[in-house]
Structures are given as C-alpha cells and as structure tokens.
C-alpha positions in Angstrom: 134.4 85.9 95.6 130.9 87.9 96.4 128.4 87.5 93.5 125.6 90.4 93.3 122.2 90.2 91.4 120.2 93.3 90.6 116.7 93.5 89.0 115.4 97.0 87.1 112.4 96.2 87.1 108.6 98.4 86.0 107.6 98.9 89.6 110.8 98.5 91.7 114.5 97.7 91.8 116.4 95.5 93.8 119.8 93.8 94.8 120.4 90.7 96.4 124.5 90.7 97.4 126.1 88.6 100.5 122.8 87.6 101.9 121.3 91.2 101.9 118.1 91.9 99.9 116.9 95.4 99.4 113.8 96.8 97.4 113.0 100.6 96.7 110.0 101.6 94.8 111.2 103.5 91.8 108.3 103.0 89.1 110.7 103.4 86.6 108.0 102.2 84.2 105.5 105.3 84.5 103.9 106.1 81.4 106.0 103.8 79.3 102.4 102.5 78.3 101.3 105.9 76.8 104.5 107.4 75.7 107.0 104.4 74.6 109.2 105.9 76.6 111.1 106.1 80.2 109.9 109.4 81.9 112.9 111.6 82.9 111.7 112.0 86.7 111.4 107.8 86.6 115.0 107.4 85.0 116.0 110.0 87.7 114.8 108.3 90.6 115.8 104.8 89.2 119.9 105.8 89.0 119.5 107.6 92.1 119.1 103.9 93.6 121.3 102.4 91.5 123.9 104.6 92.9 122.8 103.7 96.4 123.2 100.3 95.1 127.0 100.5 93.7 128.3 101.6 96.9 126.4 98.4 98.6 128.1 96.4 95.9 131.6 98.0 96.6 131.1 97.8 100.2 130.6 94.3 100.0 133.4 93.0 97.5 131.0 91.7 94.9 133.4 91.2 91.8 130.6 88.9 90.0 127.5 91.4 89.1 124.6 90.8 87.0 122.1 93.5 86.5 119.3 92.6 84.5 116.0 94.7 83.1 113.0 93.7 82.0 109.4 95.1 80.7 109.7 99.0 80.6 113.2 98.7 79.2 111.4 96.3 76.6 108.8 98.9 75.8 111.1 102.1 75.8 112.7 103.7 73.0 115.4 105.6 74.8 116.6 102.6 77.0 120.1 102.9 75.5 120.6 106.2 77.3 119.1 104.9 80.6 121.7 101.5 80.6 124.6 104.4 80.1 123.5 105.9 83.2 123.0 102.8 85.4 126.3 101.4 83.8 128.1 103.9 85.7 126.6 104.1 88.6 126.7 100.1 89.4 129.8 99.2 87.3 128.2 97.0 85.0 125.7 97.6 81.8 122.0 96.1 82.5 121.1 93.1 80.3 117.6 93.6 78.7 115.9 90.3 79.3 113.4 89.0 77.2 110.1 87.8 78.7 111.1 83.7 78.2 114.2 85.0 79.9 113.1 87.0 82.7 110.6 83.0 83.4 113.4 81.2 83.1 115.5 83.1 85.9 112.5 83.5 88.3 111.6 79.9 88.2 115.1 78.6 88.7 115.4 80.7 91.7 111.6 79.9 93.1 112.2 76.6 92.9 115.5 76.1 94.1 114.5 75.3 97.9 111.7 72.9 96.9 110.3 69.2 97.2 109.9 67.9 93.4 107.3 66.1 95.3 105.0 69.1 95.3 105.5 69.4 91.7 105.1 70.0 88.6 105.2 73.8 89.8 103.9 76.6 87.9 105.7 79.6 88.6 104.2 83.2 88.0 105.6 86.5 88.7 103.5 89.6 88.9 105.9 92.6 87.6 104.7 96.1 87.0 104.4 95.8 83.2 104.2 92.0 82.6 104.0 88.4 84.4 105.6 85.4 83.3 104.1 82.3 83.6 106.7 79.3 84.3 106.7 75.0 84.0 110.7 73.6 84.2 110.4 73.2 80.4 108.3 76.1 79.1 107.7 80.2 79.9 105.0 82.3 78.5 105.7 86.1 79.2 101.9 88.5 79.0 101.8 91.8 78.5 99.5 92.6 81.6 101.5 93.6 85.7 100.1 95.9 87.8 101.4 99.4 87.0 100.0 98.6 83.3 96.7 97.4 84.4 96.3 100.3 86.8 97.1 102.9 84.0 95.5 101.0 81.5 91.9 100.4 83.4 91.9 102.0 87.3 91.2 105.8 87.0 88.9 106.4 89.6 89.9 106.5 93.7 88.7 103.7 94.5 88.2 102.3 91.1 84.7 101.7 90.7 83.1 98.4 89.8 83.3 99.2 85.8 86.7 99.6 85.9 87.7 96.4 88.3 85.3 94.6 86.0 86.8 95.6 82.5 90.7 95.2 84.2 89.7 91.6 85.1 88.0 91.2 82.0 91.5 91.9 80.3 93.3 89.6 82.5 90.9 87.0 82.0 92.0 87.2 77.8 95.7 87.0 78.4 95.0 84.1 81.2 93.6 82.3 78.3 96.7 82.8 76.1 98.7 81.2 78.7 96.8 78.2 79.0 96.6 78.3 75.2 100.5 78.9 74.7 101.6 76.5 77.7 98.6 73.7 78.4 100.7 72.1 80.9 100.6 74.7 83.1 96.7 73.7 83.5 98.2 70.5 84.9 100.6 72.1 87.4 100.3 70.8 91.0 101.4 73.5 92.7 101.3 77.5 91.8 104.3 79.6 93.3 103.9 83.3 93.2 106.2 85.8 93.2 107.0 89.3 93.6 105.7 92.4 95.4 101.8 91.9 94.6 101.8 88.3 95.6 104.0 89.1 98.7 102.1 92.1 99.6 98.5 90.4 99.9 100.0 87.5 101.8 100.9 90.5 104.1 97.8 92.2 104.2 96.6 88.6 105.5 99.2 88.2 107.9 98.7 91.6 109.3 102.4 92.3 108.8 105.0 91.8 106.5 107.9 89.8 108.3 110.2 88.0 105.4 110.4 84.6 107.4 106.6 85.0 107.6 105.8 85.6 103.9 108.1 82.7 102.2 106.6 79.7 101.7 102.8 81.2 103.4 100.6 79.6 101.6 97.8 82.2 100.3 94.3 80.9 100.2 92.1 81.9 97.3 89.5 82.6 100.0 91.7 85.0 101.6 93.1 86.4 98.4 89.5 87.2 97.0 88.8 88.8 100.9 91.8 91.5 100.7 91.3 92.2 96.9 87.7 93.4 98.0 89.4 95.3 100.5 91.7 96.6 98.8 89.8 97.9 96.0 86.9 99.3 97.9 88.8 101.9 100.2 90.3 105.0 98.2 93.8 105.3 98.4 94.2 107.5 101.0 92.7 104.8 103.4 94.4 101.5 101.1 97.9 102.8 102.5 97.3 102.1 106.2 96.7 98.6 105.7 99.4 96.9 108.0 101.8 94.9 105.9 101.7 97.0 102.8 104.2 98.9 101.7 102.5 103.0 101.2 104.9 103.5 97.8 102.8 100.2 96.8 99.3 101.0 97.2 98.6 103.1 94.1 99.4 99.9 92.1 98.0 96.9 94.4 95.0 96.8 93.0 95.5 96.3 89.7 98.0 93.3 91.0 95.3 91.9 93.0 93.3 92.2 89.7 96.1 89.3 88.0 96.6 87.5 91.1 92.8 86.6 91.7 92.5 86.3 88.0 95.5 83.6 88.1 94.2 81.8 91.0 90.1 81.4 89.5 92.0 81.0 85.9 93.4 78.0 87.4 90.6 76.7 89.8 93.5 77.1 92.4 92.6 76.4 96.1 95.9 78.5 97.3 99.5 79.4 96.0 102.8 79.3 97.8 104.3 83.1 98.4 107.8 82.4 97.5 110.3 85.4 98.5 112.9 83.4 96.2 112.4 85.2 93.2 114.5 86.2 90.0 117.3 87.0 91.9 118.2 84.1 93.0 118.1 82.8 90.2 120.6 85.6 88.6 122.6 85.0 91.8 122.7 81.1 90.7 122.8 81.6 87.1 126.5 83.3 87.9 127.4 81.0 90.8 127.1 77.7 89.0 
C-alpha cells in the first residue's frame, strides 16, 4: 500500500509519494487577483506537471492519492474545468480546501515530529495567495501570500520604499485580524513556519538550500530582517543569484519576506523554526491513519 499527497497550490505544486518530495514552480495563481480567474498559460503549465506527477504516482504503486487545492482554485470561477483536467492526468479529482482546512492539514503535519514541550506551537504557512495561521485547536486563513502581495503592491524592480511600506502596511492589518480572530496565538511558545518563503530565506541565510539543513533551522528575526533588506533592495535581475534561492522564486520573494517579517515583529518573535514538514504530510497522514 503506497499513499501519495499532492498540493495545487497559488505559487507551486508538489507531491510527496514513497519518501520522494518534488516542487515545480507553476504560478498557477497569476492574475487570479485581477481577473477571478485561472489564466490559460497558468492552467497549462500546472497539468503539464501534474502529468509529470501521475506517472511518478504509477511508477511508484500509490493506490491511496489525495490531491488537494487551495487559494487560487478558491478565488477562480472556472476551477471546475481546471479539476477535469488535473483529474485525468493524476487519476484522482483535486479537493478544494477551505482555508480552516488547508491550517488544519499543515499543522498536523508540522507538528508531527515535535516535543509538546516546545509548545503551544503556532503554525503559519506562507502560500502564494493566502497564509494560514494555526494553534492545535484553532486556524485563521488571511487573504494576503506572496504572489498576491507582489501583484497587489510591488510594481517597481526593485520595489521602491513606498511600495515595501504600503505592502507591510497591508500585512500589518490582516496580522491584526489574526490576533483578533485567534488570541491564543499571541500566547504561542513557539512559531513554526512553512513553505517556500520561509524555507527560502532560511536559505538565503544558510547560503545554500540543503533539505537536512533547512528543517528544523531556526530563523532569527535578526537574520530574517537582514535578507529581506537584501532581498528587496537588488532588482530582480541581481535577487536571482542569491545562493539558496530558487530563480522561478525570486519575482515573488519579496512580497513573502514582506509577511514573514511582518509575522515575526507582529508577534515580538525572537526566531521561528523552518519546518520542511508541511501540508503534505499531513494529507499523507490524514489518509494513513
């Protein structure tokens, strides 16, 4: 029996199937923000993986698949049409999560490998069109990742200080509606970050991206604050070189950087743990159980 976990997601979509973990930039959420709609060229590139990905799956044996997909599929009118396409070309239909959803699933898998001493945790995961925000009894999903920021706010290469200003501004608001929605999370002991913004500054920091490496590194807001200024200061032709981030992600890094510092001064945090146990392990254990 070989389970299999895939993830649609704004920015990038993934599979996680007999140990093997894969991640191709698809930014199948492009525009969705301005049109209410996936883009053809982004639904294009998206099942183009996807078919990539069912012949991973068949390769392997996986007879258990959950395919799961969250904010742009939210946000799109002609989703129907897209979970057609990807239905045949992974052998299962996509399930559209909702935001408390999509929490749940990341937190059960972040959380999976570690100490309820450190805890309570609070569990946030960047996406490309929302984050959600996670405590073992409550998930608040915001409307803010970092393909939407960086549509909604970063125009200029490099974004000048305006823009960076009024992104974080924005951030700042819907920071406050989590705190509001979910209090506890002000009393969390430990923050746990996921996905590719939180993964990719930690390897910025590094100097490399190594997966051993990058779980369970714990970020320092010091060091956090020192690559967003990096980041965001060199124009994008420069921002790709920076060893340990991926070049397909360094259009949109910014405008993550903009949530992630936002999260850590939002909650006076000294560091967060850089978890790469994300939402699918937790689909992988939400079919396994």
């Amino acid at each position: 029996m070989t389970a299999a976990a895939i993830d649609i997601g704004t920015n990038s979509t993934r599979v996680l199937v007999d140990g093997e973990r894969r991640t191709t930039i698809t930014r199948l959420g492009q525009g969705v923000d301005r049109t209410g709609r996936l883009d053809d060229a982004a639904v294009a590139r998206t099942i183009a993986v996807l078919r990539e990905y069912g012949e991973l799956l068949r390769a392997k044996g996986a007879d258990r698949v959950r395919a799961v997909a969250t904010s742009a599929a939210r946000d799109a009118a002609n989703r129907d049409a897209f979970f057609d396409a990807a239905a045949e070309a992974i052998g299962v239909r996509p399930e559209l999560l909702t935001g408390e959803q999509e929490g749940r699933l990341a937190f059960l898998g972040a959380t999976a490998e570690l100490d309820s001493a450190d805890g309570p945790y609070l569990v946030f995961d960047i996406g490309g069109g929302s984050t959600e925000f996670a405590l073992h009894d409550g998930v608040v999903s915001v409307d803010t990742g970092a393909v939407r920021v960086t549509e909604q706010w970063l125009h200029s290469d490099p974004p000048t200080p305006e823009e960076l200003s009024m992104a974080v501004s924005v951030v700042r608001a819907h920071l406050e509606d989590v705190t509001r929605l979910l209090p506890e999370s002000k009393r969390a002991r430990t923050l746990v970050g996921l996905a590719g913004t939180v993964t990719s500054v930690a390897a910025v920091e590094l100097g490399f991206y190594d997966h051993d490496a990058v779980h369970h590194f714990r970020l320092s807001r010091a060091a956090a604050e020192d690559v967003f200024r990096t980041l965001a200061t060199e124009p994008l032709a420069d921002r790709r070189h920076n060893p340990g981030l991926q070049p397909e992600r360094a259009d949109v890094i910014v405008g993550g950087c903009c949530i992630l510092v936002g999260i850590l001064r939002h909650f006076d945090a000294a560091e967060v743990l850089v978890s790469e146990a994300d939402i699918l392990d937790g689909i992988l254990r939400s079919i396994s159980d």
